[in-house]
C-alpha positions in Angstrom: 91.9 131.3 69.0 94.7 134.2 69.2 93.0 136.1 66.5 89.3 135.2 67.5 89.7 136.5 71.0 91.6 139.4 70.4 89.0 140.4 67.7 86.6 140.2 70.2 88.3 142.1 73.1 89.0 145.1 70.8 85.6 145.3 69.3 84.3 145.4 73.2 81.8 148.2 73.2 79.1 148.0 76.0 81.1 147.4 78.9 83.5 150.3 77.9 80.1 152.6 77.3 79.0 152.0 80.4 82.2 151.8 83.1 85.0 154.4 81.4 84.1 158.1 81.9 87.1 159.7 80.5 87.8 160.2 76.9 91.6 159.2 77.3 90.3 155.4 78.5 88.1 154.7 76.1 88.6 152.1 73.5 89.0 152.2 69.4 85.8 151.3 68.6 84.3 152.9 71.6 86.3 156.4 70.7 84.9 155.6 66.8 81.1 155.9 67.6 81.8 159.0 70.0 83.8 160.6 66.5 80.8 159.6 64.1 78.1 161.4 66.1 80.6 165.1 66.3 81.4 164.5 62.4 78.2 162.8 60.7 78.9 164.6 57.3 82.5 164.0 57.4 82.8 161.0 55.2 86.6 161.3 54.5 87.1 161.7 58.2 84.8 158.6 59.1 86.6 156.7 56.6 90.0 157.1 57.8 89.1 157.1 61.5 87.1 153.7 60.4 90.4 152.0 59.1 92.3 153.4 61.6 90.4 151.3 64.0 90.3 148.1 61.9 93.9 148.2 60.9 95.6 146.3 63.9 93.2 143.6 63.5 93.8 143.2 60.1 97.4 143.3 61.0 97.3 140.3 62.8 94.8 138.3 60.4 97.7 138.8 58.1 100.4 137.6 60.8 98.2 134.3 61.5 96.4 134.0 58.2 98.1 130.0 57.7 97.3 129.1 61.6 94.1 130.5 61.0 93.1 128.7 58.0 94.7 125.8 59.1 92.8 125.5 62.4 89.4 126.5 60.5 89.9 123.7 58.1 91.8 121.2 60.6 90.2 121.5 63.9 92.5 121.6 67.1 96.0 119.6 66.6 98.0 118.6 69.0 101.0 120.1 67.0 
């Protein structure tokens, strides 16, 4: 559930779009889609600025991986 919410919460794009007005406050993925539209023919830029934003979650997939797996192929335990 760790990793399932907090996949969710950073990948939270409308709410972001429409409430922050600053470019400091904005989030990852928020900050990514505002970066593609200045540098559409800057693939090498896009790429990196596109695993920059993916890397934490990845991160903690790796972190949680057996609790993951585990509670996929499990269910919820009591343990």
């Amino acid at each position: 559930m760790i990793l399932l919410v907090s996949m969710w919460t950073w990948n939270e794009f409308l709410i972001p779009l429409i409430m922050v007005s600053g470019e400091g406050l904005r989030t990852a993925p928020l900050g990514l889609a505002f970066f593609q539209g200045r540098n559409i023919t800057e693939c090498s830029l896009l790429s990196a600025a596109g695993t920059i934003v993916a890397l934490p979650i990845v991160v903690l997939y790796f972190f949680l991986q057996r609790r993951f797996i585990n509670g996929m192929l499990n269910g919820i335990s009591t343990r």
